[in-house]
N, C-alpha and C positions, 0 to 999 in steps of 0.2 A: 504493500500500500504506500504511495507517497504522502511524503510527509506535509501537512498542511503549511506550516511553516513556511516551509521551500516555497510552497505555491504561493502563498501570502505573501513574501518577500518579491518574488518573479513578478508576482502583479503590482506590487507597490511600484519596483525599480522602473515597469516599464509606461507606467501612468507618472509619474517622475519624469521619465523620460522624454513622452508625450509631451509635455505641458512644458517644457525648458526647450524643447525644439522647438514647438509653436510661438514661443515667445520669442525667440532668437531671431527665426526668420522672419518675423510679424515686423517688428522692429527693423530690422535691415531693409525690408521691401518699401517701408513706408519713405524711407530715404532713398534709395534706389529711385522707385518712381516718380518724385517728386525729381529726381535729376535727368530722370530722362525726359520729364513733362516739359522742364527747362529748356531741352533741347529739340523734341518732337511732339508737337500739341496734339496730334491728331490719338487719341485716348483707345478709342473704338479697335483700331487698326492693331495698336501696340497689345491688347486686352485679346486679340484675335489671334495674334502671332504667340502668346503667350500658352492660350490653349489648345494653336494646333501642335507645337511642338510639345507640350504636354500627351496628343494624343499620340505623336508618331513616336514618342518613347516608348511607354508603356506597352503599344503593339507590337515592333518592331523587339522591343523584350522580351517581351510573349512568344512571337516567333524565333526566337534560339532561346527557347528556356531560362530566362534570369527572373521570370515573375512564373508567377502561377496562376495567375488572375486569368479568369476563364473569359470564352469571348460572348461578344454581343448578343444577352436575350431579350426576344422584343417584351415580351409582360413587364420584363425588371426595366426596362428604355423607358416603360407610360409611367411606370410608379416612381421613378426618378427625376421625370420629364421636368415636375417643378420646383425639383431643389435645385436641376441646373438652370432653370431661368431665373430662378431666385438672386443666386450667386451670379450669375453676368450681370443682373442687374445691380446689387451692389458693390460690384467691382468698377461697371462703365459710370456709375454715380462717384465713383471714392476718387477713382482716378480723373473724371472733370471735376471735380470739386478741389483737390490740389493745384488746378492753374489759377485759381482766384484768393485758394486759403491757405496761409503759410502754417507749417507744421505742427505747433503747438497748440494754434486755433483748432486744427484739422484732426489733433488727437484729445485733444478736452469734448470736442464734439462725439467725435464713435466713443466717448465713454460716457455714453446716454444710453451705448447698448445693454447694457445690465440691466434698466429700468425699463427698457423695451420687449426683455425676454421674462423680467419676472411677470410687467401687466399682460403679456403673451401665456403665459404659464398659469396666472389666476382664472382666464378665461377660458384656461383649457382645463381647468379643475384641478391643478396643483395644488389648491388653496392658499390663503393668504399668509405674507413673508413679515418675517419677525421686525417688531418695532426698530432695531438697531438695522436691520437690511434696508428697510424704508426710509429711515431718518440718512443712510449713509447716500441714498440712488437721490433723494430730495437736496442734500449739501451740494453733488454732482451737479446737477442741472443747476442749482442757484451761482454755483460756480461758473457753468456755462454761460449764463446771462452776464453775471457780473463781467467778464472776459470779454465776451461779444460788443459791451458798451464801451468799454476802453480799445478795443481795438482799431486805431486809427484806418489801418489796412481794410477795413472791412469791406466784404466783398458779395450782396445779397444772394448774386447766382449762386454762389462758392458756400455759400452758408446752406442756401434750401437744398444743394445735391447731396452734400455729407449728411444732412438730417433726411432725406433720402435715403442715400445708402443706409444709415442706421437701420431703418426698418426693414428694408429690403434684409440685411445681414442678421437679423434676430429673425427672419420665417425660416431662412434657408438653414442657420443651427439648428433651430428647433426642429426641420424637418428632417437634416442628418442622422440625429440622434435618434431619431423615432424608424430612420430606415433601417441603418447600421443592425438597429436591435432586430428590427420584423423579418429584415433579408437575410442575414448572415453575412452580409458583403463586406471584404474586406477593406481598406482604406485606400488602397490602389484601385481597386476595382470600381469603386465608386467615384474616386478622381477620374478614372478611363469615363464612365459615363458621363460625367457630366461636362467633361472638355470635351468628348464625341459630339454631345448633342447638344451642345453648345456652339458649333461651329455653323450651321446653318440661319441661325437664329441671328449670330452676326452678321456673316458675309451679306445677309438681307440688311441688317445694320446700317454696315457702312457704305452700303450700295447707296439704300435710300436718303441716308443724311449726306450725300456728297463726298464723307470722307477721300473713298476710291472712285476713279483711281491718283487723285491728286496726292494720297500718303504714300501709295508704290512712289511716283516718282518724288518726292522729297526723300524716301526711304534710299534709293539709289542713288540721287544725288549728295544723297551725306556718309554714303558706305566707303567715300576714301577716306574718312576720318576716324582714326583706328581708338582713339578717346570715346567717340559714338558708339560703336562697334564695341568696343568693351562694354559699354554701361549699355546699350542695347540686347550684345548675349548675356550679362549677369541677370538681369530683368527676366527673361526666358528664364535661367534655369533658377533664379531665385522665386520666379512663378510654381516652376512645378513643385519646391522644396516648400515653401507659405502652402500650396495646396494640402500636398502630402501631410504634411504636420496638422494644419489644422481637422481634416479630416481623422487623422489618427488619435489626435489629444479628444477631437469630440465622441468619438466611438469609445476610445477607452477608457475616459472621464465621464463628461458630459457635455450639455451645450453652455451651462451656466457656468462650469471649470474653466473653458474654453474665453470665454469671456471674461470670468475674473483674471488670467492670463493676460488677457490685453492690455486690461486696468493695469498691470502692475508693471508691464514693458512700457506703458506709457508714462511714467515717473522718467524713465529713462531716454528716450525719446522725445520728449518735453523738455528736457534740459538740454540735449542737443539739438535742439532745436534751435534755441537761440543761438548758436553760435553755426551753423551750418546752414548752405543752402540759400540763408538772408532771406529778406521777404518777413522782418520781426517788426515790429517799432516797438521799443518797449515805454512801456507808459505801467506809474501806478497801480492805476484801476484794473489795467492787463495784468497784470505782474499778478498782483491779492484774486482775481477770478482763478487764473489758472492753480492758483496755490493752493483752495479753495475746492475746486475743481480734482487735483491730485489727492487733496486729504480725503473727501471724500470716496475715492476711488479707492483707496488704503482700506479705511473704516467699512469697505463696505467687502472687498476680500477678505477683514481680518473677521467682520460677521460671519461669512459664509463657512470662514474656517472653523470657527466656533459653531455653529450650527452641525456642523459632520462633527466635529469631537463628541456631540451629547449625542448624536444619533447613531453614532458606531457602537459604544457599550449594550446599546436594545439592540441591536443588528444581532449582536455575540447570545445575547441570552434569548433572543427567541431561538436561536439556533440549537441552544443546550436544551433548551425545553422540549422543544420538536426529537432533539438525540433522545429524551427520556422516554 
């Protein structure tokens, strides 16, 4: 018999693991794309090129054996169909939202998504979240306003797309989490779907909003610049690594671990913010929102941590009782 132990330690290490890779790459892409926005506006095109080399990996993988991820079933295509329009959508929102909203603006705002997945979560009958969870997702958002009003830079399109994306990015967790568990599908495999069928859904995109083919040709007119070309392929493969990781941290956590993750890379990311990239003015009124904003985001991780500490000891003793 194995020893329980072993497996409890296995599953700790690699929900650890999860959650410190999602957070690494979460962090690095929010800079990455915010450098290549700098350099190619066109959002749609770059969001495009991101998932199809996402999908020719994982195939082309598949085909000499380095994954195991099995191929294309249409049943499991329909029951996925809306977590990947979910996630294009708050990806093509995150990324025009960074041409108008410099970094720290643009991560004080996705940490509204905590409060978006728990009112998400009440109405899906989770029931209602502890005074200290509330009081922490309420500091957040008071953070947000106060920020938004000092921020000289302000930018309304660039404001409404990231509270956009927000919601958009609390259905498509909430819907991960809910597949992961119903399918059995691994974290690759569900990345292969939703970059597969994700790709039509653009290419009609960029057709229709003009993008293409005016970003082919800027794309090849800047491909002698090997500066581009670098922060262009790290993009690609730091897309498919933010994929993978987040898909992996929400199947083997959850979608609100997944989240509190963010919250706590964005402490980190918010201070480089200001010194990276540019696009800050700082003021005041900015400075105390976002501080405001980060505590919050702290007190509301450090709730949720507390909330699993009291609910692991019942986890253990319904188990022993059920052994009797």
């Amino acid at each position: 018999m194995m020893d329980t132990s072993t497996v409890a330690d296995g599953s700790s290490f690699l929900s650890l693991f999860a959650a410190l890779s999602y957070g690494i790459a979460s962090m690095a892409m929010v800079f990455i794309n915010k450098a290549i926005i700098m350099q190619y506006a066109h959002s749609m095109t770059l969001l495009t090129l991101q998932q199809l080399a996402t999908t020719l990996l994982i195939h082309f993988g598949r085909q000499m054996g380095y994954t195991r991820a099995k191929g294309v079933d249409i049943t499991t295509a329909r029951r996925l169909l809306p977590i990947s329009l979910f996630y294009n959508a708050n990806v093509a929102f995150a990324l025009a939202s960074l041409k108008g909203v410099n970094i720290p603006m643009y991560i004080a705002i996705k940490r509204l998504t905590p409060l978006a997945v728990l009112i998400a979560g009440f109405f899906s009958g989770k029931g209602k979240p502890t005074t200290q969870v509330t009081l922490s997702v309420v500091l957040t958002a008071v953070g947000v306003i106060v920020a938004a009003i000092g921020d000289f830079s302000f930018d309304l399109p660039g404001y409404t797309m990231a509270l956009t994306s927000v919601f958009f990015q609390t259905m498509y967790l909430v819907l991960v989490e809910k597949s992961g568990a119903e399918e059995g599908l691994s974290s690759i495999e569900i990345m292969f779907y939703n970059s597969f069928l994700s790709l039509p859904f653009l290419l009609f995109l960029i057709i229709a909003t003009g993008e293409f083919p005016n970003s082919l040709a800027l794309l090849l007119a800047k491909s002698n610049s090997f500066s581009f070309l670098f922060i262009l392929l790290l993009s690609l493969v730091m897309g498919i690594a933010l994929n993978y990781t987040m898909f992996l941290c929400t199947i083997v956590n959850s979608a609100l671990t997944t989240t509190i993750v963010g919250v706590l890379k964005g402490v980190g990311s918010t201070t480089l913010g200001f010194v990276l990239l540019g696009g800050v003015q700082v003021h005041g009124l900015n400075v105390t929102g976002l501080v405001i904003n980060t505590a919050g985001g702290v007190w509301y991780s450090y709730a949720k941590y507390q909330q699993k500490k009291i609910k692991a000891p019942k986890v253990v003793m319904d188990l022993e009782a059920h052994r009797r």
